[in-house]
N, C-alpha and C positions, 0 to 999 in steps of 0.2 A: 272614428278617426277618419279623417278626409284626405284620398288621394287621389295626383290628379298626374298622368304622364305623358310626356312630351317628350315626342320621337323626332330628333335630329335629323334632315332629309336635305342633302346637297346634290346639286347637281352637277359643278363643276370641279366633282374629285381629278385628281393627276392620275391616278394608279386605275382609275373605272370611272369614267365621264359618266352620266346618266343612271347609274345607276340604282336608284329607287326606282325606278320608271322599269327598269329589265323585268319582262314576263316569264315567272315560274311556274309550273306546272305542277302540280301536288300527285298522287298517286292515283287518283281518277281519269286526269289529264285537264283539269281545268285550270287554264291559265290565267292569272291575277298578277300584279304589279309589286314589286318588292315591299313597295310604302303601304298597299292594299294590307299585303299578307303580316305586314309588322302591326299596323291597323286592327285588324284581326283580332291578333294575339292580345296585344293590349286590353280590349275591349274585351276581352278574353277575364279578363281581372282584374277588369276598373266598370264601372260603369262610363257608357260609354262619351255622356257630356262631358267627360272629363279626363276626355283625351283629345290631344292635338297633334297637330305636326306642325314642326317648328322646321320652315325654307324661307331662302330668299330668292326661289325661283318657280316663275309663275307656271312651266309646263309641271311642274309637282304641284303648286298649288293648284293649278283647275283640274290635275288627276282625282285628289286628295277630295277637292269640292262637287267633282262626280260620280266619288263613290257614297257619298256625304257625310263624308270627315270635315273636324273642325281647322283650318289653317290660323296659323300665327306668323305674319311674315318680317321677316330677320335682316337683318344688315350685313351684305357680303362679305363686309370686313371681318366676321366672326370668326378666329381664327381654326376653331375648330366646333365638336358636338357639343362638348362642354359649353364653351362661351355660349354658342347658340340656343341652349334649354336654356340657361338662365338670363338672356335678353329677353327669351320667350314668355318665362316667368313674372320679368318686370314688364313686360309691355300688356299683357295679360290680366297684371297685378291678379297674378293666383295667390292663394295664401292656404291651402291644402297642408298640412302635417307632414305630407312626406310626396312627395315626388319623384 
């Protein structure tokens, strides 16, 4: 079965501007980037060419491409996460089972 996941990453929420980009601190103290750590996880349980992050903004996208995650970049008009994985999806033309 083929899955492939795509993480929603905005930067210009109302309620928390920037933040994917906010550095958290795990219980070692090593600090990584919220879209790193979501990153992470994912890859966690996908293999990892088959996951993205799905923004339409470029300081996530060159975070995302210096951690060496894969970017999909989105049209600001996306009203929300939702819309935005599945522009993601078409502009990708993924065709994975389940996402």
């Amino acid at each position: 079965m083929s899955v492939a996941v795509v993480i929603p990453a905005r930067y210009a929420s109302t309620r928390y501007p920037g933040k994917p980009l906010v550095m958290l601190r795990d219980g070692r103290g090593h600090s990584k980037p919220l879209v790193e750590r979501s990153w992470d996880a994912a890859c966690a349980a996908v293999d990892p060419q088959y996951v993205y992050v799905a923004t339409d903004d470029d300081r996530i996208a060159n975070c995302v491409r210096g951690f060496g995650g894969q970017v999909i970049m989105t049209d600001p008009a996306c009203m929300n996460g939702t819309e935005r994985c599945a522009q993601a999806v078409e502009i990708q033309n993924l065709d994975a089972e389940i996402i």
